[in-house]
C-alpha positions in Angstrom: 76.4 159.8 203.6 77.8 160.4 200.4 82.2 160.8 199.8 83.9 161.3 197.4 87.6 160.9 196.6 89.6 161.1 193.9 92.8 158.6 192.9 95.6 159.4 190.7 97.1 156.6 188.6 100.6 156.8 186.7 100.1 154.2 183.5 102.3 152.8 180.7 99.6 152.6 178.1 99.0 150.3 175.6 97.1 148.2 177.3 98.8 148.9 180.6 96.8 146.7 183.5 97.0 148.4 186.9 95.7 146.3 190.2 94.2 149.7 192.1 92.0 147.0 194.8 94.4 148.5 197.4 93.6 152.7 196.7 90.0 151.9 196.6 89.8 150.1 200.0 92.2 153.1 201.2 89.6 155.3 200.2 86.5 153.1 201.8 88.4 153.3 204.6 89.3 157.0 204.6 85.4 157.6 204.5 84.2 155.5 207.2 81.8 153.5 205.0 80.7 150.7 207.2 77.6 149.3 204.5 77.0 151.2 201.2 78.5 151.2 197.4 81.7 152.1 195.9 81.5 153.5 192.6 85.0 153.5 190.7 84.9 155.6 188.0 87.8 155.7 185.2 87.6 159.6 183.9 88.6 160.0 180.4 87.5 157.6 176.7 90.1 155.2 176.8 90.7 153.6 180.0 88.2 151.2 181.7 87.5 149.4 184.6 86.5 146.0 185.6 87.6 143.0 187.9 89.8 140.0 187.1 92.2 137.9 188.9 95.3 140.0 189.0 97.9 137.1 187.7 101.1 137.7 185.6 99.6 135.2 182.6 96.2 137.1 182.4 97.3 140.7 182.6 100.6 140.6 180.5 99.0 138.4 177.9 95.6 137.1 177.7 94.0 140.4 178.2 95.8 142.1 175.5 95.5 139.2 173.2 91.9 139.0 173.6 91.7 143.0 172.7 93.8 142.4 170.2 91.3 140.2 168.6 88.3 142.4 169.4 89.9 145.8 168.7 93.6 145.3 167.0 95.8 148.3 166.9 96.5 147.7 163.3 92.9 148.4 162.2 91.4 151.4 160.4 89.4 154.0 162.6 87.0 156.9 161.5 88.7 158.4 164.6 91.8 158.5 163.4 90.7 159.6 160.3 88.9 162.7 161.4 91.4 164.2 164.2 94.7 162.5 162.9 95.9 160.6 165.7 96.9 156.9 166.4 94.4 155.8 168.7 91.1 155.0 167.7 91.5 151.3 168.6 91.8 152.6 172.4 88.2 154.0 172.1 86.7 151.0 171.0 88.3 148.7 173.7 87.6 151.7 176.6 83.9 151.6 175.0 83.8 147.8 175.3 84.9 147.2 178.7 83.2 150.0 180.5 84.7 153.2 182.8 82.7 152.2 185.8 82.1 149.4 188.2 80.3 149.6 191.4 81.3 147.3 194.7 79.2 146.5 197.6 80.6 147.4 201.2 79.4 145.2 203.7 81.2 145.5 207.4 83.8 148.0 206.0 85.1 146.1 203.3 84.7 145.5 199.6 82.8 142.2 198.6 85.5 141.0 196.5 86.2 137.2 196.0 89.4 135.4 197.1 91.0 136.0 193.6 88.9 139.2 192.6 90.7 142.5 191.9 89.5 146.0 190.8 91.7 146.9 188.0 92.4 149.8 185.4 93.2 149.2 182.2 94.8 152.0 180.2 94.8 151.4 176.4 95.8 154.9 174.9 99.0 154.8 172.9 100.9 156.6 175.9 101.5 156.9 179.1 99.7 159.4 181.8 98.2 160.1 184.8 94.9 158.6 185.0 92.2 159.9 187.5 89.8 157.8 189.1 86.6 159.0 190.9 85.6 156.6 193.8 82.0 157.8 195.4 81.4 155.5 198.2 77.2 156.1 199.7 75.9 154.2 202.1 76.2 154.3 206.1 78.9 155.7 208.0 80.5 154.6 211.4 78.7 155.7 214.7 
């Protein structure tokens, strides 16, 4: 079986960090996928997606800082340069940490560790509506 569902995700930007663990066992769930894969897929070139533990310290700071570092806002892009806009920076940290993760499903559930979240991370200048693809395949309930 293959489904597939879409999420919609209101975001501050700038780094925004968005614990979405909850919407993509809703849509496990919603499928009947009993053993299989979730993909999570972030659409668009500067949000990504990874896991973390979902803590105040870590989201509000140390994951900016550390982006900050690798990618800072401050910095001259050839993007910005060619189409005139303020976010090149949010290309490069999208590029780095991915748009996609996949998750096991084994007995209904996501194989995520005590402390383990799925999160979204938007870095564009802005905020918006963010769309996520989840594509669960695997086996389905009898």
């Amino acid at each position: 079986m293959v489904n597939t569902q879409e999420i919609r995700i209101r975001t501050k930007g700038n780094c925004d960090v968005v614990d979405i663990t909850g919407r993509v066992s809703e849509a496990v769930d919603q499928a009947g996928l009993v053993e299989g894969t979730v993909t999570v897929f972030s659409v668009g070139s500067t949000a990504g997606i990874t896991t973390t533990e979902f803590e105040p310290g870590l989201v509000n700071h140390d994951l900016k800082a550390a982006f900050e570092k690798i990618a800072p806002q401050e910095g001259r892009y050839e993007h910005e340069e060619t189409w005139h806009d303020d976010n090149g920076h949010s290309h490069v940290r999208a590029s780095l940490l991915g748009p996609s993760l996949s998750v096991p499903v084994v007995d209904g559930r996501l194989t995520l560790g005590t402390w383990q979240q799925i999160i979204l991370v938007d870095f564009d200048t802005r905020a918006r509506t963010r769309t996520v693809i989840c594509q669960m395949i695997g086996s389905e309930c009898a």
